[in-house]
N, C-alpha and C positions, 0 to 999 in steps of 0.2 A: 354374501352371507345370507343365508336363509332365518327368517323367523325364529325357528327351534334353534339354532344357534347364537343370536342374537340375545332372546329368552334367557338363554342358559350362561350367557356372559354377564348379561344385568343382575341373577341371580349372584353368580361368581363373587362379582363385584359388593354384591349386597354384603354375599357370608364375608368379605374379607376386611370392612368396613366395621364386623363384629368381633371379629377375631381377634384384635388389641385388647380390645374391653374386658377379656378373660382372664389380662394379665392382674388390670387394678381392679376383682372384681370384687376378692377379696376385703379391700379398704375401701369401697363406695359401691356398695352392694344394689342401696335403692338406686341410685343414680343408673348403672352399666345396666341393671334389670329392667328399667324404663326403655333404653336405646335399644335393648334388647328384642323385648318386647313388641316394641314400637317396630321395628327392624322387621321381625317374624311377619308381624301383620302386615307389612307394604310388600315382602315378599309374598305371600299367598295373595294378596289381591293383589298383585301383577300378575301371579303365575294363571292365577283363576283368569284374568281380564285375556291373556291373550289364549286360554283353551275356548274359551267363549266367542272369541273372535271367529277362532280355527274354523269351529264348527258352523259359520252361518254360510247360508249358499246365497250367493248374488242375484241370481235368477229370481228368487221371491222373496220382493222388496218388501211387501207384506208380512211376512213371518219374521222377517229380519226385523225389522224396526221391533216389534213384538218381542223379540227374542232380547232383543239388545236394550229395551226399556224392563225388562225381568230379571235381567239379567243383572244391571247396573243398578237396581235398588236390593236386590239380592245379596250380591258383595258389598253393597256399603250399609245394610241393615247387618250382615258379619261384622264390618268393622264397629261400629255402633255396639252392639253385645259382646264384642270382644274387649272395645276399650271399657265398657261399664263393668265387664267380670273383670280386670286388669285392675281398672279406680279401686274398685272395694274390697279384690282380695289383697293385693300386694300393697295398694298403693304408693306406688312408683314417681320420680320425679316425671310432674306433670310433662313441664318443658322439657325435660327428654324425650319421653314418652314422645312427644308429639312432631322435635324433630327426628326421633326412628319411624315414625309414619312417612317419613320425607325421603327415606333410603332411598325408593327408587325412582325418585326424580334425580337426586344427588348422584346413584349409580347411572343413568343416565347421561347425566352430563360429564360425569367423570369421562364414558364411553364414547361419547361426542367430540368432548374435547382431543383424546388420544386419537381417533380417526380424524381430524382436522389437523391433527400434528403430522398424521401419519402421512397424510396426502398433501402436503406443505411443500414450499421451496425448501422448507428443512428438510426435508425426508431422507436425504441424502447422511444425517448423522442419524438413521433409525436405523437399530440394528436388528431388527425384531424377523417375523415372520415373513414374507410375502406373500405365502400362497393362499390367503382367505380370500 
C-alpha cells in the first residue's frame, strides 16, 4: 500500500466515524458539532502533515529539519486559531471537540487493528480483498 493510499484510507475512516453523527444531529446539535468539528481539524492536519512529508528531499538534511520545524508549528498554530474561532463562535462541547481532534489517531488504530486481523492465524475467516 503506498502512502497516498493509506492517507486516503485514514481519511475514509475519519469521514465514516462522522457519518452517524448526522443522524442524532438533529437532537444534540452542540455536542455532534464539537466531534464534528474536532474531526474536520485532525483531518486537515493529517492530510497537511503527510503533503509536507511528500515534499522533503532526504539529500538536504538541512532544509529538511527547517522545513519540518515550519512546517510543524505551522499546522499546529492552524489548530490553535481554529479551535480559538470554534471556542467563541459555536461553542461546541469542549470534551468532544477534543476527542474529534483524536479522530486520526483513533482512524489509525482502527487501520492497525483490521490489518493485524488481517494478517492473523485468523485470516482464513477474512473475506475481504486480497489484492492491496
Amino acid at each position: 500500500m503506498t502512502n497516498k493510499q493509506y492517507v486516503n484510507r485514514i481519511l475514509f475512516i475519519i469521514f465514516l466515524t462522522v457519518l452517524p453523527l448526522l443522524i442524532v444531529m438533529p437532537l444534540l446539535f452542540i455536542d455532534v458539532i464539537g466531534w464534528m468539528l474536532g474531526s474536520v481539524a485532525s483531518a486537515i492536519n493529517f492530510y497537511w502533515l503527510f503533503r509536507q512529508t511528500e515534499r522533503f528531499n532526504p539529500e538536504d538534511e538541512k532544509a529538511c529539519s527547517k522545513n519540518a520545524f515550519i512546517g510543524f508549528n505551522i499546522r499546529y498554530l492552524f489548530l490553535i486559531l481554529w479551535s480559538i474561532a470554534v471556542m467563541l463562535i459555536l461553542k461546541p462541547n469542549i470534551f468532544l471537540y477534543g476527542v474529534g481532534l483524536l479522530n486520526a489517531q483513533v482512524a489509525i488504530f482502527i487501520n492497525t487493528t483490521y490489518e493485524t486481523i488481517k494478517n492473523s492465524r485468523w485470516a482464513k475467516y477474512y473475506r475481504g480483498n486480497d489484492d492491496e
